[in-house]
Every structure is written in structure tokens, then in C-alpha cells.
TIMI-2910 file (N, C-alpha, C, CB; in pm, 1 decimal, decimal comma, always signed):
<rs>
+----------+----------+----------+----------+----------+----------+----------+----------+----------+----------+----------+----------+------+
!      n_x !      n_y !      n_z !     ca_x !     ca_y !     ca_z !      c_x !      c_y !      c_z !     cb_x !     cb_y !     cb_z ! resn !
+----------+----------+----------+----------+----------+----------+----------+----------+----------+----------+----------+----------+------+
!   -712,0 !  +1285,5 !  -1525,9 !   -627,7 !  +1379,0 !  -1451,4 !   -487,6 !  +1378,7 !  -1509,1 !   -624,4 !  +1343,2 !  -1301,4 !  Unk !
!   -423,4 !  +1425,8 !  -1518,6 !   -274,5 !  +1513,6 !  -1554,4 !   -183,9 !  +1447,2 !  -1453,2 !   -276,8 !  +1706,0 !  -1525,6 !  Unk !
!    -79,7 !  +1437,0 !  -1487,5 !     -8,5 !  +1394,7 !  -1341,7 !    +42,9 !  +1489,7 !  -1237,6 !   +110,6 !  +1318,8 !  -1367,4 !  Unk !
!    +40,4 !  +1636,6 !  -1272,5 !    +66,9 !  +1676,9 !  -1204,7 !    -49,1 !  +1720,9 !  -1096,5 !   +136,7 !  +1738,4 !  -1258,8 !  Unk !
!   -149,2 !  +1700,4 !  -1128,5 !   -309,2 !  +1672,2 !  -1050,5 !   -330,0 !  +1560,7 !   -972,9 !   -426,7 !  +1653,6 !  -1148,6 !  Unk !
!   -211,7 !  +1478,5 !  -1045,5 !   -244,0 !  +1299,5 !   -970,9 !   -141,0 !  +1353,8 !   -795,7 !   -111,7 !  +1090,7 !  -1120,5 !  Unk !
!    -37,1 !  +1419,5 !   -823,6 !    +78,9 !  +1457,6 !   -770,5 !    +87,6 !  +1471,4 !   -664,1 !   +120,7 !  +1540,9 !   -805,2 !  Unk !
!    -45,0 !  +1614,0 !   -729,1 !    -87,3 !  +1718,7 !   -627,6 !   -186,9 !  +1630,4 !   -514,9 !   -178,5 !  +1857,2 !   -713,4 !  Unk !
!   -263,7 !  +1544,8 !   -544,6 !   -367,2 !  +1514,1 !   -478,1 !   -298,8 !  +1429,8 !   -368,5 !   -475,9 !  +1449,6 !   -562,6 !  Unk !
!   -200,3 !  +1371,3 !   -438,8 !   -122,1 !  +1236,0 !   -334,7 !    -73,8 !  +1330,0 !   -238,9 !    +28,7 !  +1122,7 !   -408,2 !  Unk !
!     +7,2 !  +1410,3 !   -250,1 !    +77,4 !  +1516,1 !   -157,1 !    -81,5 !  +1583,1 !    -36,8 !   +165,4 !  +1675,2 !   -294,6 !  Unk !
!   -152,5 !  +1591,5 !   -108,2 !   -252,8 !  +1643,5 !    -27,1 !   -328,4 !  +1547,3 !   +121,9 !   -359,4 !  +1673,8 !   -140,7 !  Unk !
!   -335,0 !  +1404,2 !    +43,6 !   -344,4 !  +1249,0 !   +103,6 !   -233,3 !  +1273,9 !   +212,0 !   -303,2 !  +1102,6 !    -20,1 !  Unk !
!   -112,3 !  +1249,6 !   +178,2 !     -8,2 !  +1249,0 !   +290,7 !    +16,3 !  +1312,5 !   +404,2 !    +79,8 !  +1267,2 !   +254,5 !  Unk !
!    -76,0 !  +1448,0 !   +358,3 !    -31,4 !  +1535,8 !   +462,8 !   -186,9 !  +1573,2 !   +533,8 !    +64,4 !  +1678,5 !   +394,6 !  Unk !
!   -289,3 !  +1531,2 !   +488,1 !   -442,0 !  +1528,6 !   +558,8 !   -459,7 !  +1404,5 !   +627,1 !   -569,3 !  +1540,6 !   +451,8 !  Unk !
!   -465,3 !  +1420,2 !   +791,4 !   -441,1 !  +1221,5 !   +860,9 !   -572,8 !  +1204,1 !   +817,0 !   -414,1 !  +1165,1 !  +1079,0 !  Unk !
!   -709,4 !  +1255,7 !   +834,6 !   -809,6 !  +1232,8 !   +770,1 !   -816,9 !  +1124,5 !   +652,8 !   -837,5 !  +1344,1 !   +734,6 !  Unk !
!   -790,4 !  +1226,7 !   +573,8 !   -802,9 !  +1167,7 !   +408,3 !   -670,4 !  +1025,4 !   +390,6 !   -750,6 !  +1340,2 !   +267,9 !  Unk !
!   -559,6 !  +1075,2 !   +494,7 !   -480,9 !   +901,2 !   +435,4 !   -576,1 !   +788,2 !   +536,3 !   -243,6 !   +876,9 !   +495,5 !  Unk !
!   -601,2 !   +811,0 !   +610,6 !   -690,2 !   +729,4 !   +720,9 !   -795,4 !   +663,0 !   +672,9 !   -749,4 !   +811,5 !   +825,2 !  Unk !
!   -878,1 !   +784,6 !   +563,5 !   -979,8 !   +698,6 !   +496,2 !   -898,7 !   +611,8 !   +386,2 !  -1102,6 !   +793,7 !   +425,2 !  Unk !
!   -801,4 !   +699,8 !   +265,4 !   -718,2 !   +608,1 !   +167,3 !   -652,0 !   +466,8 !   +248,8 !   -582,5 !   +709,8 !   +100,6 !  Unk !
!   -625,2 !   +458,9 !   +368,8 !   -578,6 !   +306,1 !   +381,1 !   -721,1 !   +232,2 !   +419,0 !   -446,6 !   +279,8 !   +514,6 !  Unk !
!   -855,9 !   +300,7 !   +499,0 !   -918,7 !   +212,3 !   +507,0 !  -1012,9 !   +132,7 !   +402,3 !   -961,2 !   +247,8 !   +587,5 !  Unk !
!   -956,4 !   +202,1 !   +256,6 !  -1003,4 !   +185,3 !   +146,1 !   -946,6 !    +60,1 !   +129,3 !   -981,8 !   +284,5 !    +52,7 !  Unk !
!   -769,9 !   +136,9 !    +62,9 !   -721,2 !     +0,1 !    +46,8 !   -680,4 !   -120,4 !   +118,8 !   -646,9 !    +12,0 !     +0,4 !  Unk !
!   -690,4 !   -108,4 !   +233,7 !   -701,8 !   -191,7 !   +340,8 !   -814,6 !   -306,3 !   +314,9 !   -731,5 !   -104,9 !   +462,8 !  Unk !
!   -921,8 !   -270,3 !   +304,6 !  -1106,6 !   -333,0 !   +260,4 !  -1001,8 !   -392,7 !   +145,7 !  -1294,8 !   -185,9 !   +194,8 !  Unk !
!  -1017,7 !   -350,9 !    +67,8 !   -985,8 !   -394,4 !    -97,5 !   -904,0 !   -509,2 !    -99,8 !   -901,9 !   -278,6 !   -189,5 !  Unk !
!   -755,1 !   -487,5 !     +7,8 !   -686,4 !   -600,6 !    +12,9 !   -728,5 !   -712,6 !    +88,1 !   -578,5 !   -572,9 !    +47,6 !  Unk !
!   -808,5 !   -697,9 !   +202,6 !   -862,7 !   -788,3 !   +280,4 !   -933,4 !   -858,9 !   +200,1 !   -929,6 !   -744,1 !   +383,1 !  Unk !
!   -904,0 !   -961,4 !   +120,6 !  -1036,6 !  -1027,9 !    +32,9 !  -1133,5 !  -1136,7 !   +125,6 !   -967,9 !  -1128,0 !   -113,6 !  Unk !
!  -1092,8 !  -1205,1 !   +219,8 !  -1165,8 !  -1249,0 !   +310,7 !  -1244,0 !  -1193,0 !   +370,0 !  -1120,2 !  -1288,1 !   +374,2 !  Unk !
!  -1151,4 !  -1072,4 !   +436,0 !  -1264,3 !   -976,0 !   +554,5 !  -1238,9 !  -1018,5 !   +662,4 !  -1432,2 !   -986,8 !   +549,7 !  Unk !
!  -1131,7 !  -1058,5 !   +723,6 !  -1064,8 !  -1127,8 !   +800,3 !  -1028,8 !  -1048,2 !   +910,3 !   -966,3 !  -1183,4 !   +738,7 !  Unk !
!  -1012,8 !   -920,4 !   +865,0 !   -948,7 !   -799,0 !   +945,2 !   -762,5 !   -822,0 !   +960,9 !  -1034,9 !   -798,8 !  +1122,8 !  Unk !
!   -763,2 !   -847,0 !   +889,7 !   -612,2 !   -862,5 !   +847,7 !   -531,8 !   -911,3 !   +666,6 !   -574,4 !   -984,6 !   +957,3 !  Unk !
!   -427,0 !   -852,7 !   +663,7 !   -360,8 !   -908,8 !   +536,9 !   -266,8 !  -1033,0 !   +541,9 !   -280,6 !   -802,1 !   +479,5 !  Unk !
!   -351,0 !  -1134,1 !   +481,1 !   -239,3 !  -1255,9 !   +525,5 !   -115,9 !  -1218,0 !   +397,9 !   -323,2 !  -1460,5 !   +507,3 !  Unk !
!     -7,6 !  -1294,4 !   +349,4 !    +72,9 !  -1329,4 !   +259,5 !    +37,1 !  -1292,7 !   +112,7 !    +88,8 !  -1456,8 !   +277,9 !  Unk !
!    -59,8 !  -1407,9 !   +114,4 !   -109,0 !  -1441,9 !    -61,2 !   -221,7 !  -1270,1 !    -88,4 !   -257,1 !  -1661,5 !    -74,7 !  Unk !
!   -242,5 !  -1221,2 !    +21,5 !   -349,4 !  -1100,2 !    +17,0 !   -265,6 !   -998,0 !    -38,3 !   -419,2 !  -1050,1 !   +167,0 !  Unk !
!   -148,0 !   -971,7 !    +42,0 !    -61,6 !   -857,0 !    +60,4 !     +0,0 !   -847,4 !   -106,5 !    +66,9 !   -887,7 !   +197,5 !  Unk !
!    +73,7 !   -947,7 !   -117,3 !   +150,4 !  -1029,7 !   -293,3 !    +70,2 !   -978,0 !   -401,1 !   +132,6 !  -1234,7 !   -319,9 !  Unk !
!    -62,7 !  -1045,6 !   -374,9 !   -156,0 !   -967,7 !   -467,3 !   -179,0 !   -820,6 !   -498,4 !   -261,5 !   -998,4 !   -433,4 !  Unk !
!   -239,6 !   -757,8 !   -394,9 !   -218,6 !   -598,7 !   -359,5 !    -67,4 !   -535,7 !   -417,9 !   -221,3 !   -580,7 !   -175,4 !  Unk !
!    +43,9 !   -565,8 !   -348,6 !   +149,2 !   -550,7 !   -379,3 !   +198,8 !   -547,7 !   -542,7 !   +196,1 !   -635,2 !   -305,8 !  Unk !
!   +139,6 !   -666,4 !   -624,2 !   +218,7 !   -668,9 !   -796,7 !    +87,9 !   -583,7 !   -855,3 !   +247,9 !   -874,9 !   -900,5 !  Unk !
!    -25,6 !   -558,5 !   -803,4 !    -84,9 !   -441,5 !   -865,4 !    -74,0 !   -346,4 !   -870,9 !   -155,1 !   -420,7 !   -857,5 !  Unk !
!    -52,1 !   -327,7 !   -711,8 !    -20,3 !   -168,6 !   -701,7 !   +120,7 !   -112,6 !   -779,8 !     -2,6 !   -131,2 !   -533,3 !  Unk !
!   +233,9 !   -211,0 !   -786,8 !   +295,2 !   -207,9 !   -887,2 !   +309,8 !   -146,3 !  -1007,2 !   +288,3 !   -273,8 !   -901,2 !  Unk !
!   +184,7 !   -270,2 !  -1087,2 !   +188,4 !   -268,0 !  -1253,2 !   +109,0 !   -159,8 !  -1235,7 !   +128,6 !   -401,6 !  -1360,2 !  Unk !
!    -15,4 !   -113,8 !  -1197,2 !    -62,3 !    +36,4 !  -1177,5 !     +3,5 !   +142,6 !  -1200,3 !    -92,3 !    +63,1 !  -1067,4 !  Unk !
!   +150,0 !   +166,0 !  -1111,0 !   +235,1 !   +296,3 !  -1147,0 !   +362,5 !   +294,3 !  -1183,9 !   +243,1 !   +379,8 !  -1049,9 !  Unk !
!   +353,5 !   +162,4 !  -1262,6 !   +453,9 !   +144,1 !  -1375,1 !   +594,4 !   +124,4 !  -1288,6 !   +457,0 !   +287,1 !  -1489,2 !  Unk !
!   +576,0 !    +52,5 !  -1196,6 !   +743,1 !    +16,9 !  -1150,3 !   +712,2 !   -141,5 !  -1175,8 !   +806,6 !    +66,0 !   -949,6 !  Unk !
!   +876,0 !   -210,9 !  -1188,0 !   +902,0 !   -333,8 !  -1231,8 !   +827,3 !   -427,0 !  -1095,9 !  +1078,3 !   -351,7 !  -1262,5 !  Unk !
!   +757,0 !   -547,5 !  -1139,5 !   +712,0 !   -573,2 !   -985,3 !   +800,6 !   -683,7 !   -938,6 !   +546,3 !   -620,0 !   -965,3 !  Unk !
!   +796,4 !   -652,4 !   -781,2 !   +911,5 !   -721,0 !   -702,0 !   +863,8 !   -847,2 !   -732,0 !   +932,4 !   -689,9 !   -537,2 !  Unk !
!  +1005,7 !   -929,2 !   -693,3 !   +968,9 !  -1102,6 !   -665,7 !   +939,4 !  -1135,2 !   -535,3 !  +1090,6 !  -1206,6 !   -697,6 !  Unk !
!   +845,9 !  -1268,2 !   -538,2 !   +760,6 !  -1317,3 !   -453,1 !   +893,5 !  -1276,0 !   -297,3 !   +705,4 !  -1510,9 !   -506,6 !  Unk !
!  +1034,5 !  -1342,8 !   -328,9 !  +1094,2 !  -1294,9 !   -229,7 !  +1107,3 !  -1167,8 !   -150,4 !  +1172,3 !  -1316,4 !   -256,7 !  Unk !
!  +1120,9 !  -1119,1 !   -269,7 !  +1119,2 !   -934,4 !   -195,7 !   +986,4 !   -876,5 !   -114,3 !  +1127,4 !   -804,4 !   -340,0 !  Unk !
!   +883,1 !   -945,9 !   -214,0 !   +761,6 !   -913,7 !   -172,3 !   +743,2 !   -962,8 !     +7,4 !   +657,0 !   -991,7 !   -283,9 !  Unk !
!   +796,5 !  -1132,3 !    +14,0 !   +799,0 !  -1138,1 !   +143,5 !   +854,2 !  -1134,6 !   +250,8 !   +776,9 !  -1183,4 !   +157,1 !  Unk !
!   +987,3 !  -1034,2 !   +203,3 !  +1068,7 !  -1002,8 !   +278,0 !   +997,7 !   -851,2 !   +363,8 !  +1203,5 !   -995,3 !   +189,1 !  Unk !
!   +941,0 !   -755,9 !   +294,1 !   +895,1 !   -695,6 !   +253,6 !   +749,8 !   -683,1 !   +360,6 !   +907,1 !   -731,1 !   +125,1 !  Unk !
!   +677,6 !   -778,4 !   +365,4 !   +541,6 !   -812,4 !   +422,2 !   +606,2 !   -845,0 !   +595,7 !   +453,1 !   -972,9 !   +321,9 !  Unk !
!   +728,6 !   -931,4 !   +573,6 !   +808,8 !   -976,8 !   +738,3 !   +839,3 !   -797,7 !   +829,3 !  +1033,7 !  -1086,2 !   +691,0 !  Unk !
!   +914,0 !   -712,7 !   +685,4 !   +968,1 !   -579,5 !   +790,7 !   +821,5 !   -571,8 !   +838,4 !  +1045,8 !   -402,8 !   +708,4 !  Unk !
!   +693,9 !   -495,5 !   +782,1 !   +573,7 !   -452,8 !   +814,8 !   +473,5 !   -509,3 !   +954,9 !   +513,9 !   -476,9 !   +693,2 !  Unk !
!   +524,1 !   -649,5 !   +941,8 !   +463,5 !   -686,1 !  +1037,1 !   +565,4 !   -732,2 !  +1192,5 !   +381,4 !   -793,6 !   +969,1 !  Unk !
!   +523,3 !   -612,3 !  +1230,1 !   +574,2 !   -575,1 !  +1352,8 !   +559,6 !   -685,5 !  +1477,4 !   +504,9 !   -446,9 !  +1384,7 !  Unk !
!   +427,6 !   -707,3 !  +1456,0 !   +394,1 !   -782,9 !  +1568,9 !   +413,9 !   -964,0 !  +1552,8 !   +238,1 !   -737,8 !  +1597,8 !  Unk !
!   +519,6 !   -944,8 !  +1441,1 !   +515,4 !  -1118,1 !  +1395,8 !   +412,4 !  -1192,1 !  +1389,4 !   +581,7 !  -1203,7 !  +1475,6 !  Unk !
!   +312,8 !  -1188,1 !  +1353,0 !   +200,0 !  -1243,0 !  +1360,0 !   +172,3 !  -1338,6 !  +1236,9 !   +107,7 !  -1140,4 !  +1376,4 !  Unk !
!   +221,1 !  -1266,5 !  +1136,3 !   +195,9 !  -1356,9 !  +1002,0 !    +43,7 !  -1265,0 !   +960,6 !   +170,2 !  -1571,0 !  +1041,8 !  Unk !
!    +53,2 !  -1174,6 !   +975,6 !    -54,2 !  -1111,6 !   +895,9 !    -29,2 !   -955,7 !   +921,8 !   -210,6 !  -1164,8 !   +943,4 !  Unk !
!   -105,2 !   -879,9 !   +809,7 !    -81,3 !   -726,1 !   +856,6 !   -258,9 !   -638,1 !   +921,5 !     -5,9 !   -628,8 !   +676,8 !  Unk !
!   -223,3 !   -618,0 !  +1016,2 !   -340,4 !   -515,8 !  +1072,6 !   -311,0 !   -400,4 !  +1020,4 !   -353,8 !   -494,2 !  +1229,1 !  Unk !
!   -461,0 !   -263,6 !  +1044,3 !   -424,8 !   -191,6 !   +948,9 !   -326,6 !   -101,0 !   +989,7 !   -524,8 !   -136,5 !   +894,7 !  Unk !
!   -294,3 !    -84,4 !  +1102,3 !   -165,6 !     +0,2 !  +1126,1 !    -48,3 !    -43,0 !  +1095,6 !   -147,0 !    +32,5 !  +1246,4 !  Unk !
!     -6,6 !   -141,1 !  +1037,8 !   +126,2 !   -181,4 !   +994,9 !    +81,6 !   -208,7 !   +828,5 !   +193,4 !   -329,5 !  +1092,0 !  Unk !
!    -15,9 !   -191,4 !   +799,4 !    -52,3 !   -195,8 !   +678,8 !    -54,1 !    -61,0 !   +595,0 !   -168,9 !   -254,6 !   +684,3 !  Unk !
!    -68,8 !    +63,7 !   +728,0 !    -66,8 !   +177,9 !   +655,3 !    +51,4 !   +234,7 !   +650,9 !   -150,7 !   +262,0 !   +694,4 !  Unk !
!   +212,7 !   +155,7 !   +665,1 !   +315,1 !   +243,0 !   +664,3 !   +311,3 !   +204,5 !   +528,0 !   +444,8 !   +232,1 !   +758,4 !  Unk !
!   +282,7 !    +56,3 !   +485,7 !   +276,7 !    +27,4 !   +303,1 !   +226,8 !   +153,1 !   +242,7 !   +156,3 !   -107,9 !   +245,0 !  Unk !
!    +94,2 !   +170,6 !   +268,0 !    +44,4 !   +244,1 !   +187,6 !    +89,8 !   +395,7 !   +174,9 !    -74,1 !   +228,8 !   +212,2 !  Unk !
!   +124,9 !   +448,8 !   +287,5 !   +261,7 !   +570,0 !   +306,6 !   +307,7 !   +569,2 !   +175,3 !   +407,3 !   +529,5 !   +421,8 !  Unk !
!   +395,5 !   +411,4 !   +225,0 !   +527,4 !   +407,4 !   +113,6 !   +484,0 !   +423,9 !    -39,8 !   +611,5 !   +249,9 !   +121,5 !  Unk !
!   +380,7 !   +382,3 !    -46,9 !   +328,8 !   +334,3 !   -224,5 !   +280,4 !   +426,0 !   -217,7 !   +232,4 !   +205,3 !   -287,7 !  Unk !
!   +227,1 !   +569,8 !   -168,6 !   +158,2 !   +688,6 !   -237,2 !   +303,3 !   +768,2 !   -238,6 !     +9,8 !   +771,7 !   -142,9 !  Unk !
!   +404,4 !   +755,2 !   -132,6 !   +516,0 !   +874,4 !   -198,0 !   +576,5 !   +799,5 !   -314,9 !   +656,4 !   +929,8 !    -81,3 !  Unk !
!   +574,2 !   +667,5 !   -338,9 !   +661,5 !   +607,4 !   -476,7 !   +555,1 !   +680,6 !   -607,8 !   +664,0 !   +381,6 !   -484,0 !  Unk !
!   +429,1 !   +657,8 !   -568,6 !   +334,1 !   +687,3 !   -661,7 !   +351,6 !   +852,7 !   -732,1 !   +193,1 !   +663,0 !   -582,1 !  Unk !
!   +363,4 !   +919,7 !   -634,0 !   +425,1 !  +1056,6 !   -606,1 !   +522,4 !  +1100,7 !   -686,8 !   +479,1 !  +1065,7 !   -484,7 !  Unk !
!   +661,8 !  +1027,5 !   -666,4 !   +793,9 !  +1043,4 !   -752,6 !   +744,8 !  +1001,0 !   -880,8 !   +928,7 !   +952,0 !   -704,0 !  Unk !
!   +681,0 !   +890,4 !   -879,6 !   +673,8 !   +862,1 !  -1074,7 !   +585,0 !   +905,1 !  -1115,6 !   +662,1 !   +723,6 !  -1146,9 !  Unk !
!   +537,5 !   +997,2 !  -1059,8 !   +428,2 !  +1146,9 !  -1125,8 !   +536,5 !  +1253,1 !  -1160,4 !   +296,9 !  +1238,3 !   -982,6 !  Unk !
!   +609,2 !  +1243,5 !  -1097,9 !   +718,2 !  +1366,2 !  -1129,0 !   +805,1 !  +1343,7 !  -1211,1 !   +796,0 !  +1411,7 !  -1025,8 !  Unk !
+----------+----------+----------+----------+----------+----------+----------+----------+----------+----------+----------+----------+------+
</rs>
């Protein structure tokens, strides 16, 4: 795909609750490597420097990263459920978005 196809499709994701609903329960599964029904720390970090090196931005440090994982999780819990997991993924398809453009 072209990036302006990659662009188009993300923009399409964002704005179909459907289709982002299924895209986080994708990457949601994917990051859960336990199956735990949640993203602990070391889950999120991981997810996080891929999704990264994937669309070519510099990847954060472990700090940022868990500074980062603290805003998201709302409910202080020390882990992310998938509704505080899908404002991440929000965020990383409009970043994904701009560095298509």
C-alpha cells in the first residue's frame, strides 16, 4: 500500500467505532501476551517500542514509556483494561496518520 492508502485507511479506522473497536480488540489480544485480560507494564513497553520502530518515530525511554502507561491507567490499578488501552491506540493510529503525511 502507498501511504497515502495507509492514511486513508487509518482516517477511515478513527472515524468507524466499529472498525477501531475491532483494531483495539486486535491489538489489545496481541499485547495481552498472557491473556490475562489486561496490559501489565513489561506488556504495554513491549507493544509500545514496536509500535514505535514500526512507524519510524524515535522510541521513548523506559521512563516516558512509564510515565505514559501511569496517565492511561485511570483506574490506578497497575494494569491497562481495554478501555484505557484504547485511548493508546487512538493516539498511535493519529501519530501513525501524521507520519503518512
Amino acid at each position: 500500500k502507498n501511504l497515502l492508502e495507509m492514511a486513508d485507511e487509518i482516517e477511515n479506522i478513527l472515524n468507524d467505532e466499529a472498525k477501531l473497536q475491532e483494531t483495539v480488540d486486535y491489538v489489545f489480544n496481541e499485547a495481552d501476551k498472557d491473556s490475562n485480560g489486561g496490559i501489565d507494564a513489561s506488556e504495554f513497553a513491549k507493544n509500545m517500542k514496536e509500535v514505535y520502530e514500526n512507524i519510524g518515530l524515535p522510541i521513548p525511554s523506559d521512563s516516558d514509556i512509564s510515565k505514559y502507561m501511569d496517565e492511561l491507567d485511570t483506574n490506578k490499578d497497575g494494569k491497562l483494561d481495554k478501555e484505557e488501552f484504547k485511548a493508546y491506540v487512538i493516539n498511535m493510529l493519529s501519530r501513525d496518520k501524521e507520519a503518512q503525511n
